[in-house]
N, C-alpha and C positions, 0 to 999 in steps of 0.2 A: 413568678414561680412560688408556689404551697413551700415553705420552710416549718420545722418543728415549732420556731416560736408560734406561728400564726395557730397550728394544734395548741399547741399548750396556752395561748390565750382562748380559743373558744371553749378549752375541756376545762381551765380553770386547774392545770397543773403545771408542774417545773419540765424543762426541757428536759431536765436529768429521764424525767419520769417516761413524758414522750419518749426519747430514745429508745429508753430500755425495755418498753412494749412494742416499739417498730422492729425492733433487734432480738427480741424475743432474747434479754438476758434482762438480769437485776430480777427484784422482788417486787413486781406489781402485782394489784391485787385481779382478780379475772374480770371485776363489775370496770376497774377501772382501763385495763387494758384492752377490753370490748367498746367502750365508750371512745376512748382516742384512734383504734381502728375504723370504729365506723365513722369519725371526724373525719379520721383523713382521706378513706375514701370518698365521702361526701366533697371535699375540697379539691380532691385531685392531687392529691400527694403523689411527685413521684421519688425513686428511689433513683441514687447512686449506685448502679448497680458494681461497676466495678469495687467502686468503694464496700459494698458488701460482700462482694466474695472475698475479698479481704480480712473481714473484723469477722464477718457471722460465720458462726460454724452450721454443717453440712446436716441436714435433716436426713439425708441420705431415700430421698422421697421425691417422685417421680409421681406426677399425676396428668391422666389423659382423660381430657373431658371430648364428650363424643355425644352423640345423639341418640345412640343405641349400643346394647351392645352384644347383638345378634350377625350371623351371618359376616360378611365381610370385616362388621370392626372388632367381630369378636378374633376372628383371626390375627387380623391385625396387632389388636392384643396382647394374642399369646406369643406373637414373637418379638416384641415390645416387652414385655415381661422377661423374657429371656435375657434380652440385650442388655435390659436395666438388671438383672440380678447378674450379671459378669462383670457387672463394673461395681458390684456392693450395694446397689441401692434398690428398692422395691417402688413398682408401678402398682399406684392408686388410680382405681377407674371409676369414671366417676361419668354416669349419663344424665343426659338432659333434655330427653325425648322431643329432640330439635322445640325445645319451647326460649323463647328468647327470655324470660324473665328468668327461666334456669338457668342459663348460660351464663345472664348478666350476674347474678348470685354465686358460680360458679368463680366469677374471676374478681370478685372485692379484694381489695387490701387482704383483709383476716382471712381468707381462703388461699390466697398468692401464697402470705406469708407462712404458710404451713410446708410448701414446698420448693425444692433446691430448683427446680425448674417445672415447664407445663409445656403438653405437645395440646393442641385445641384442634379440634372440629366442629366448625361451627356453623349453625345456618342462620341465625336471626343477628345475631351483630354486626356491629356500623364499623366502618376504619376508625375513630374512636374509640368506640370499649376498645380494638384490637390493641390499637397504638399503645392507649392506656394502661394495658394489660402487659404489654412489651416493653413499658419503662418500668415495670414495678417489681418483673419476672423473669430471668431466663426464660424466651418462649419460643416452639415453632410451629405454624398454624400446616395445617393438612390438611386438602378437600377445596373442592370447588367454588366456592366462595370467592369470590375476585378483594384479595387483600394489600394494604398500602404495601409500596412497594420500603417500607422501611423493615420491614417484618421477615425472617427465617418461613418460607411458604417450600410445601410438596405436595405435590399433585400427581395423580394419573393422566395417561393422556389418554385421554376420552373421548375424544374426536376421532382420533387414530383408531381408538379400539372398534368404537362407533361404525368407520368406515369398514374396517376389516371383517368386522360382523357379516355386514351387510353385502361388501363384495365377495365375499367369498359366495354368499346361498347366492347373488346375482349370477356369477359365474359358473353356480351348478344348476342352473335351470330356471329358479325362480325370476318370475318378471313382477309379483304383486307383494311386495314384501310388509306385512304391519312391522312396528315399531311399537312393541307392548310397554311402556310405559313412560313413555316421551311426550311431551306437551307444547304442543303452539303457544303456549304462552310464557312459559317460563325465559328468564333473562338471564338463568343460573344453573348449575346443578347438573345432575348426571340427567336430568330429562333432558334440559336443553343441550349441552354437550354432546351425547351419544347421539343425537336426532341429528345436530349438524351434520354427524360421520356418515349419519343412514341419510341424508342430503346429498353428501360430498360422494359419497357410492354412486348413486341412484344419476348423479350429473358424471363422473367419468364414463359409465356405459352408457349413457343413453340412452336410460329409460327414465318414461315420465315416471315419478312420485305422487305420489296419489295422497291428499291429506285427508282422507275419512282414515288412511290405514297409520294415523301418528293417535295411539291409543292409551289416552292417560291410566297411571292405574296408584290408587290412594297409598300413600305409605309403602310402596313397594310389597306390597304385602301378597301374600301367594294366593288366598281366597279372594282377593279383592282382583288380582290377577285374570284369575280362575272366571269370576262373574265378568269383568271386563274383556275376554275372549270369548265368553260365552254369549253376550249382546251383542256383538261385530257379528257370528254368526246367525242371530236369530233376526238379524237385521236385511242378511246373506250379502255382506259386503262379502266381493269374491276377495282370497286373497290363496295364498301357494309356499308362503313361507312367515315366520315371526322372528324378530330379531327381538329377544325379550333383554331389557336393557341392567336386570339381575340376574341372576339363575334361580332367586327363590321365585321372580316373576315367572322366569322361563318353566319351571317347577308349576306353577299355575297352569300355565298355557296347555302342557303337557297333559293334565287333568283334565280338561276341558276337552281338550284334541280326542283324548278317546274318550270320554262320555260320549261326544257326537258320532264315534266311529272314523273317524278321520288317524288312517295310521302315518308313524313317522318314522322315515322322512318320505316314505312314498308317495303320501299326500299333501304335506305340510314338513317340510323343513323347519326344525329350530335351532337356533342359535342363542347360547346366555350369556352373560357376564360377569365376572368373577371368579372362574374354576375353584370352585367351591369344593369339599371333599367328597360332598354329597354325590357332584357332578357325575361321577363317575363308575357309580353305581347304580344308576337309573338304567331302564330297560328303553327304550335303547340310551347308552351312553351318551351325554350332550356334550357338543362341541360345545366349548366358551371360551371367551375373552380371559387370558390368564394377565392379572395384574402385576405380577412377581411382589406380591406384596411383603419379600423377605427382604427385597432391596431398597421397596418403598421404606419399612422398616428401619433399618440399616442404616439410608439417607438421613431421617429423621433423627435418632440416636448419635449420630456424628454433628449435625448442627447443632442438639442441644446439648453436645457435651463442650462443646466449642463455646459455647453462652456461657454455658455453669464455669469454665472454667476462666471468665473472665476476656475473652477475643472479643473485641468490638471491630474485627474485619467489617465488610459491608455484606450485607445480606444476600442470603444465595435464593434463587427463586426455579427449584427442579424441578423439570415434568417427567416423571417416572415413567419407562417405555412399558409398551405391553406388546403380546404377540397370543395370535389364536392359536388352541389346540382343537384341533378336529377330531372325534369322536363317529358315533351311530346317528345322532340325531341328523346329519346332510349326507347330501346322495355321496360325498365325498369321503366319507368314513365306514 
């Protein structure tokens, strides 16, 4: 194990010195207290955390690194921000446009140490950086990411929602359902999760599943959406319904559906994810996959308060329920 002295023999200072830039007290100077952070990151320093919440005082600082901060995390966010300013302390947000060199930069020593705790959403890091991350930080990871099981994790259930998607437009007619932004290839993530549920559907009723209709779509992004329903049809893969695996996706799909004249739900059923506010304001209203992400929230806010406050319980690992609201967009609404 990384000890101060091993820092203070590679920076060439006293332990006094290390200490008091790991603890953020005493009079070091910035050049030198940047030099024995970036040591001890380099080395793998980790922290006694209990031991710090004891000695160090409270930054009163809350940061969630996330990959975006549009749509779902933005939401997420804002009631994350709430949470944390009822308990006195302000949520720093911090994105890293799912790039993993951001991430990894995102959770160094000298970045930890600026705050009382960290919620992370991550797509490019190893059980490592996380582990690492979690001995040096109150931390609790959120998102689909398959993380060590030593770690404070909250998740959606995306499978579940995935299925409910999907059986529900099965149930109202549809037999050809796409899957707008799920991928056969993914081993992670809300493409491959939600494509399970739209799997797990498609085998309770018994109907075949069709894999021209599992339709990637880049970044979740709505134009990218928009062009990727719009080549399924110019291709005229038949299909009768989309189970779009966001709503800004579904948002796409939408567009697309009437450029071609194709009205909904008469012609095409959609189903999104996320009941977004947007949701429900679209002509016609879309049914979506509601996440209750007040409780997702909620969850998240009580396990890190439970770290900052020194509980070295064993870690909880929740999967957040969800339930569909039905809307205009299926023959159901």
């Amino acid at each position: 194990m990384v000890t101060m002295s091993d820092i203070a023999q590679r920076t060439g200072v006293t332990v006094t010195t290390v200490s008091n830039a790991l603890t953020a007290r005493g009079r070091v100077s910035d050049a030198t207290r940047s030099r024995i952070l970036a040591v001890a990151d380099e080395l793998g320093y980790e922290v006694n955390l209990t031991a710090r919440h004891l000695r160090v005082g409270r930054s009163d600082t809350i940061a969630l690194i996330v990959p975006s901060v549009h749509d779902y995390f933005g939401e997420i966010a804002d009631k994350l921000a709430v949470l944390a300013e009822a308990t006195g302390r302000h949520l720093v947000l911090e994105r890293t446009s799912a790039l993993t060199e951001s991430e990894r930069a995102a959770i160094t020593f000298q970045r930890l140490q600026m705050f009382d705790g960290v919620l992370l959403s991550a797509v490019g890091l190893d059980h490592d950086d996380v582990e690492r991350a979690r001995r040096r930080t109150p931390l609790v990871v959120l998102g689909e990411r398959p993380m060590p099981a030593t770690v404070d994790h909250v998740r959606l259930a995306n499978e579940e929602g995935g299925r409910l998607a999907t059986a529900h437009l099965l149930e109202h007619g549809a037999r050809r359902v796409v899957v707008l932004g799920g991928s056969l290839g993914a081993e992670f993530g809300i493409s491959h999760s939600r494509l399970v549920g739209w799997r797990q559907a498609h085998a309770d009723a018994g109907v075949p599943a069709d894999p021209r209709l599992v339709v990637p779509v880049q970044d979740y992004d709505v134009r990218h959406a928009r062009a990727a329903l719009t080549a399924l049809i110019a291709d005229g893969v038949p299909f009768d319904a989309v189970f779009a695996v966001t709503d800004m996706v579904a948002l796409g799909a939408m567009s697309a559906l009437a450029e071609h004249g194709l009205r909904i739900p008469q012609d095409v059923q959609v189903v999104g994810f996320d009941d977004l506010l947007f949701s429900d304001f679209l002509s016609p209203r879309l049914t979506s996959v509601d996440p209750h992400s007040r409780e997702l929230a909620a969850t998240a806010m009580r396990l890190l308060e439970q770290r900052m406050s020194g509980d070295d319980a064993p870690p909880e690992h929740v999967v957040n329920p969800v339930s569909l609201v039905v809307r205009g967009s299926t023959r159901a609404g």
